[in-house]
C-alpha positions as CSV (number, residue, x, y, z in Angstrom):
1,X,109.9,93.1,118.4
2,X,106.3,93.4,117.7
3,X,106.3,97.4,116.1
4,X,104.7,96.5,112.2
5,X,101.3,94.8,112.0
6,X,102.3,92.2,109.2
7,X,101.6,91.5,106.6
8,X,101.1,95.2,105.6
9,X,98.2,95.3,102.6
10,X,99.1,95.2,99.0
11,X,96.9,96.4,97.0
12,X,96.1,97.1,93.2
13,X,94.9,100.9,93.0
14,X,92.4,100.6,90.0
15,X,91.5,104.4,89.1
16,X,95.5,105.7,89.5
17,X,96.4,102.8,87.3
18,X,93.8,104.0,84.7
19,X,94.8,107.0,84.8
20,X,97.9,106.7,83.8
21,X,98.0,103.7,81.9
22,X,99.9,101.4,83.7
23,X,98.9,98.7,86.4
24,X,99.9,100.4,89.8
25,X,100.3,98.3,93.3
26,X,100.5,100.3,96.6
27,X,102.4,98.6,99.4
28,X,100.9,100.3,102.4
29,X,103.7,100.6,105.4
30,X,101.6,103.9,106.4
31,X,99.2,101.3,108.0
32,X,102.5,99.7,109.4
33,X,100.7,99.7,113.1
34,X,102.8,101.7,116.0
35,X,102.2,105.4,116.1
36,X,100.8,106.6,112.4
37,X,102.8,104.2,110.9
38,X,105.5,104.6,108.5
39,X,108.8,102.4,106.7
40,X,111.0,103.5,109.5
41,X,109.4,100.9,112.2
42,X,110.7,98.0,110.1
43,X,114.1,99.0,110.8
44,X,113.6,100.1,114.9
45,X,112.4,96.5,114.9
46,X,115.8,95.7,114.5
47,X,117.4,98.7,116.6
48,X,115.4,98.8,119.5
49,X,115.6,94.8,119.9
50,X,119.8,95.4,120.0
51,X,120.0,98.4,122.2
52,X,118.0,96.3,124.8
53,X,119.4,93.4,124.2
54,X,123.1,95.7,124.9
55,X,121.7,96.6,128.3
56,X,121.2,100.4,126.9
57,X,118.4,102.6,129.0
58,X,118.5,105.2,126.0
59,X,118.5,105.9,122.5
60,X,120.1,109.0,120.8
61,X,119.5,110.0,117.4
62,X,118.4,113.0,115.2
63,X,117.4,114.7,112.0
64,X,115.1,117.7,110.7
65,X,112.3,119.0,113.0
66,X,109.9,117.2,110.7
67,X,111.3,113.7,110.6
68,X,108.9,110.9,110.4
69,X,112.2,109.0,111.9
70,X,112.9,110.9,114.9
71,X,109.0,110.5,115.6
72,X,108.5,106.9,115.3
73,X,112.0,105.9,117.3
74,X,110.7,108.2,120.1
75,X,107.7,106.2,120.3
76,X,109.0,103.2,120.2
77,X,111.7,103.7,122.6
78,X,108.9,104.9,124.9
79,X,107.2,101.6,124.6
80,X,110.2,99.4,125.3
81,X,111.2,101.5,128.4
82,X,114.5,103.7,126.6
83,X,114.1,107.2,126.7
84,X,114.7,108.5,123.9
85,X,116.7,111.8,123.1
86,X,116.5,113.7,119.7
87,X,119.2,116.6,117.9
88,X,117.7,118.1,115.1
89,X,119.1,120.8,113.3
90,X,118.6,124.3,113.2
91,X,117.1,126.6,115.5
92,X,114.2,126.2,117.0
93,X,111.3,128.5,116.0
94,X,108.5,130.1,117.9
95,X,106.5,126.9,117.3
96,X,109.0,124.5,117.1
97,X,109.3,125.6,120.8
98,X,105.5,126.6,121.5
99,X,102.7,125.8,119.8
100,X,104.4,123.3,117.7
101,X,102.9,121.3,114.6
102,X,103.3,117.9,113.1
103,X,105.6,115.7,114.2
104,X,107.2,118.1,116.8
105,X,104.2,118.7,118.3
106,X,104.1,114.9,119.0
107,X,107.7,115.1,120.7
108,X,106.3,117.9,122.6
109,X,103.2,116.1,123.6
110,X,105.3,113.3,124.6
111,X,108.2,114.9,126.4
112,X,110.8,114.1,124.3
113,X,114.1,115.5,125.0
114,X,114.5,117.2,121.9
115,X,118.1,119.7,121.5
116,X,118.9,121.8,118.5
117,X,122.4,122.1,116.9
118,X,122.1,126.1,115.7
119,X,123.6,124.9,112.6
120,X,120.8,125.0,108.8
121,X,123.3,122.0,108.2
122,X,121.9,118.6,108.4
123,X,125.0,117.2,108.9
124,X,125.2,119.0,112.0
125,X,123.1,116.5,113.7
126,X,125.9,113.6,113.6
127,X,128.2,115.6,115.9
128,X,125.3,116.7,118.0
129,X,124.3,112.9,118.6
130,X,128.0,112.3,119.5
131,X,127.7,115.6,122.3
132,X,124.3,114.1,123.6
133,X,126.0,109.9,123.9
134,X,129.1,111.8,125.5
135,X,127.3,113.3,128.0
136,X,124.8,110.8,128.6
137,X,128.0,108.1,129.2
138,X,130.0,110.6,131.5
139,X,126.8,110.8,134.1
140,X,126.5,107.1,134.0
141,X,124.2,106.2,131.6
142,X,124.2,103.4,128.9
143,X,123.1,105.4,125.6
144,X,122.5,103.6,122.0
145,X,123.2,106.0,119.2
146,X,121.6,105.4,115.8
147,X,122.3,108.0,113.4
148,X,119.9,109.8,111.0
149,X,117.3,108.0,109.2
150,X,118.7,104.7,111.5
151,X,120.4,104.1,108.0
152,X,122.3,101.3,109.2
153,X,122.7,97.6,108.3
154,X,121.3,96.6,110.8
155,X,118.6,98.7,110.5
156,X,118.7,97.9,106.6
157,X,117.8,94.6,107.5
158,X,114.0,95.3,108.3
159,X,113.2,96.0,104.5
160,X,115.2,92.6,103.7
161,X,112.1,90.8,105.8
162,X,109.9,93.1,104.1
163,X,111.2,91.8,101.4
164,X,110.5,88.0,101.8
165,X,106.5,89.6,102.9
166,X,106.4,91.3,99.3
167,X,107.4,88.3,97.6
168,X,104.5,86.2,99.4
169,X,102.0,88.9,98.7
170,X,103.2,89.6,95.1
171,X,102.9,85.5,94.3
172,X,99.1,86.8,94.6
173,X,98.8,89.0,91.6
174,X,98.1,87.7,87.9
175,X,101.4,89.2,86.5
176,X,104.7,90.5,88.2
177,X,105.5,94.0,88.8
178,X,108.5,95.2,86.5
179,X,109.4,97.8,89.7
180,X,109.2,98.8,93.1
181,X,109.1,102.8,93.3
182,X,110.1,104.8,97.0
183,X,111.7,107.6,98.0
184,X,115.3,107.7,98.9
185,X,116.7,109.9,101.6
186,X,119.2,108.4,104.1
187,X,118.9,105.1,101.7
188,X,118.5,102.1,104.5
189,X,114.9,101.5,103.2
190,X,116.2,101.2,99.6
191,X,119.3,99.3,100.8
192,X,117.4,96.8,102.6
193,X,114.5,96.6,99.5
194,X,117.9,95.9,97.3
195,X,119.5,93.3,99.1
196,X,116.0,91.3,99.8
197,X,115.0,91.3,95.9
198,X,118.4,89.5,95.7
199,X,117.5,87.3,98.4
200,X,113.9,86.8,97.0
201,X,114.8,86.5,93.2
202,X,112.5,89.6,92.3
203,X,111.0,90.0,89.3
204,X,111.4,94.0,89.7
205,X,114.2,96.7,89.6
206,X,114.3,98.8,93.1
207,X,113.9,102.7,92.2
208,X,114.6,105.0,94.4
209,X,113.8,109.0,94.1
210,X,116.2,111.2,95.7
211,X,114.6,113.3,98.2
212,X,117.7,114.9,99.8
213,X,121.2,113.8,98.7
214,X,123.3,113.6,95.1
215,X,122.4,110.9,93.0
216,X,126.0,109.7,93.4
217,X,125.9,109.8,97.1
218,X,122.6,108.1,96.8
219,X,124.2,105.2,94.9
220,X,127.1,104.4,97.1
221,X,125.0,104.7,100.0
222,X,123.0,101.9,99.3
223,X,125.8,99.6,97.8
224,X,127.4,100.1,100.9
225,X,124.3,99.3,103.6
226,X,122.9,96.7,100.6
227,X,126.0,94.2,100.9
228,X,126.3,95.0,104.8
229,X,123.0,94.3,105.2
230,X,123.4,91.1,102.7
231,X,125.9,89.6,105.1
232,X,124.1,90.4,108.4
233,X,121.4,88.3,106.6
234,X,123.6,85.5,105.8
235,X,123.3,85.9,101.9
236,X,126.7,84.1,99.7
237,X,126.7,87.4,97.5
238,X,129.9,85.1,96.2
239,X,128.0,82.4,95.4
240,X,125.3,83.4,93.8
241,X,124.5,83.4,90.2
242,X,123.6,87.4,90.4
243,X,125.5,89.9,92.6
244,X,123.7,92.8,94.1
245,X,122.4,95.2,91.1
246,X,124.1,98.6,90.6
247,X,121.1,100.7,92.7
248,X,118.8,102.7,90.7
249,X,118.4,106.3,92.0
250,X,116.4,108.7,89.9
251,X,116.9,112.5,90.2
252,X,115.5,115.2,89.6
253,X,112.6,115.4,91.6
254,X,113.8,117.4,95.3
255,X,112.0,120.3,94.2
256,X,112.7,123.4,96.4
257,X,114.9,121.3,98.2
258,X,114.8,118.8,101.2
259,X,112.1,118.6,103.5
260,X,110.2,121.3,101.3
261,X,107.0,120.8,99.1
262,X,107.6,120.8,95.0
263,X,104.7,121.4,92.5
264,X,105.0,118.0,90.9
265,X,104.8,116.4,94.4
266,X,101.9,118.1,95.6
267,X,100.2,117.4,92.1
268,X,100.9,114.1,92.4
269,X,99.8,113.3,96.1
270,X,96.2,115.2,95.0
271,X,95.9,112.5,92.0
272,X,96.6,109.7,94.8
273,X,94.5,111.2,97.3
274,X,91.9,111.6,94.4
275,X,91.7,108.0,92.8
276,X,92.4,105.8,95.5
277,X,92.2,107.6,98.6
278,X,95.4,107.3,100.2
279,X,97.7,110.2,101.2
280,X,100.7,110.9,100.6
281,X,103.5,113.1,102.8
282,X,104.5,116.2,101.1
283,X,108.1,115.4,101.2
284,X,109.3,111.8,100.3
285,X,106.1,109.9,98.8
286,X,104.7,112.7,97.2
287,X,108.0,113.4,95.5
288,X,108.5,109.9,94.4
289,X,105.1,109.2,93.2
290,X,105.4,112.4,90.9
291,X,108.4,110.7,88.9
292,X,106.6,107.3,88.6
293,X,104.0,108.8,87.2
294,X,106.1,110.9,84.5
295,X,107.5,107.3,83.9
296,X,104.2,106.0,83.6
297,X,103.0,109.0,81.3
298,X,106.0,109.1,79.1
299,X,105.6,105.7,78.4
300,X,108.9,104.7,80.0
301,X,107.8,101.7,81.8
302,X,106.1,98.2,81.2
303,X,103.7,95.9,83.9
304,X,102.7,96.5,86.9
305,X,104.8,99.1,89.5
306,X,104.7,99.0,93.1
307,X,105.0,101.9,95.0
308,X,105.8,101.9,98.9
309,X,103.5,104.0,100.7
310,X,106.4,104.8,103.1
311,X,103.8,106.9,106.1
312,X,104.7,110.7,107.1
313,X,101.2,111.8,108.2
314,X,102.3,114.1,110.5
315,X,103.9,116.2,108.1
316,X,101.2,116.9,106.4
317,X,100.0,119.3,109.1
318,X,103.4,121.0,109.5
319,X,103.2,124.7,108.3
320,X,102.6,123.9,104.5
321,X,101.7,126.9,102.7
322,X,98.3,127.1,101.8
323,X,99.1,128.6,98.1
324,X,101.6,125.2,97.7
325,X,98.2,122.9,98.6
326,X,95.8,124.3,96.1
327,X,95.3,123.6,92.4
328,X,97.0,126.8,90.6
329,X,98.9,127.3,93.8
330,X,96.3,130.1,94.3
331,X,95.5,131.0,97.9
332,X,91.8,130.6,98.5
């Protein structure tokens, strides 16, 4: 499938790393090409490129009202002829439904068929993806469900090829980075990231930030989709000198909660947006880029870091409050 412009840049960001004292490198899958880019395309690479090649004419999936995910696999369905179908949890609000912002004003725009499970659960959306398949099968249809995030291993394996792209692009710089920084929600980005720097003999440690689940649940998610993904990919975990590393998953940093702004997030993504430019979503790269930089600043780390840049654009124009964007939190 052709859904990531690659290589995506690697770049050094000179004034952040001053800032804080420590080289910093910005993989940038925001500029990953379909849509407003974002890490999840790596992965529908993989899913969309299956479901066709299993005959399916749909694709079910779901998460929040928000999700970068649910955006880009809607897109990208529409391009390869699926149509795509989203659950998301919740009800839907006045502008969920109406005059709708960020990403669901995109699904809107589009005409996505998007249902909502009356449940504040997230979890509720894996039994509403079952309803939507079900139904979709009984009137005759061939439906490919992915569930949330598309944390799969097959999906898992489009951040193993990412992977082998860093390694090319990191063979560039004058000294190797000691870590590879990104947010960690549904954990098939971090999975895949984990199971390539086996595959690429990488210099750095794979951190993810929590964004959503318990550190523990974090862990064991990505061991799991890691060595599924390993072996989908061919790798002799047996045989090699190093197994898979135990993941690193800091915590810590959810703030408020899931899918909800923090102060150290927002403080952080101003300092990005400040020194080098690049934005960051309010929710996943903001979040994560607040604890690199309290590692940076508490002189926890040494070399160079790279951080993925892992897209969300959308939500940065979904209903934040305005007190939450300023300095001082202080409406203006």
């Amino acid at each position: 499938m052709d859904l990531v412009i690659a290589p995506t840049p690697l770049h050094p960001a000179p004034r952040l790393s001053r800032e804080l004292g420590v080289p910093i490198v910005l993989k940038r899958d925001d500029l990953a090409g379909v849509g407003l880019g974002g890490n999840k395309l790596r992965g529908l690479e993989f899913l969309i490129a299956d479901a066709l090649a299993q005959g399916c004419d749909s694709l079910v999936t779901g998460a929040g009202p928000q999700s970068n995910w649910t955006m880009l696999a809607a897109l990208a369905c529409l391009r390869y002829g699926l149509e795509p179908h989203v659950v998301c949890y919740g009800e839907p609000t006045r502008l969920q439904a109406g005059r709708a912002e960020g990403n669901m004003r995109l699904h809107r725009w589009l005409g996505v068929d998007v249902r909502f499970t009356g449940a504040p659960e997230r979890s509720s959306v894996d039994a509403g993806i079952d309803a939507v398949t079900a139904g979709l099968r009984a009137a005759g249809r061939r439906p490919y469900p992915v569930p949330r995030g598309g944390a799969t291993p097959l999906g898992a394996l489009g951040y193993v090829r990412a992977s082998v792209e860093l390694a090319a692009q990191l063979a560039q710089l004058d000294e190797p980075p000691s870590g590879l920084w990104l947010p960690t929600g549904s954990c098939g980005t971090q999975a895949g990231l984990v199971a390539g720097a086996v595959l690429t003999a990488a210099p750095y440690q794979v951190v993810g930030v929590t964004v959503s689940r318990p550190v523990a649940e974090c862990a064991n998610r990505v061991r799991e989709l890691a060595a599924a993904a390993a072996a989908l990919a061919g790798l002799d975990l047996a045989g090699m000198s190093t197994g898979l590393p135990g993941p690193e998953v800091r915590d810590g940093w959810i703030g408020p909660g899931y899918g909800e702004p923090s102060a150290a997030g927002q403080e952080a993504a101003r300092l990005v947006a400040a020194t080098e430019g690049v934005f960051l979503d309010p929710v996943f790269g903001a979040k994560a880029m607040a604890a690199l930089i309290a590692d940076c600043r508490a002189g926890r780390v040494r070399g160079p870091q790279v951080f993925l840049v892992s897209g969300g654009a959308p939500t940065l124009f979904a209903g934040l409050p305005l007190e939450a964007a300023l300095p001082g939190g202080e409406a203006r």
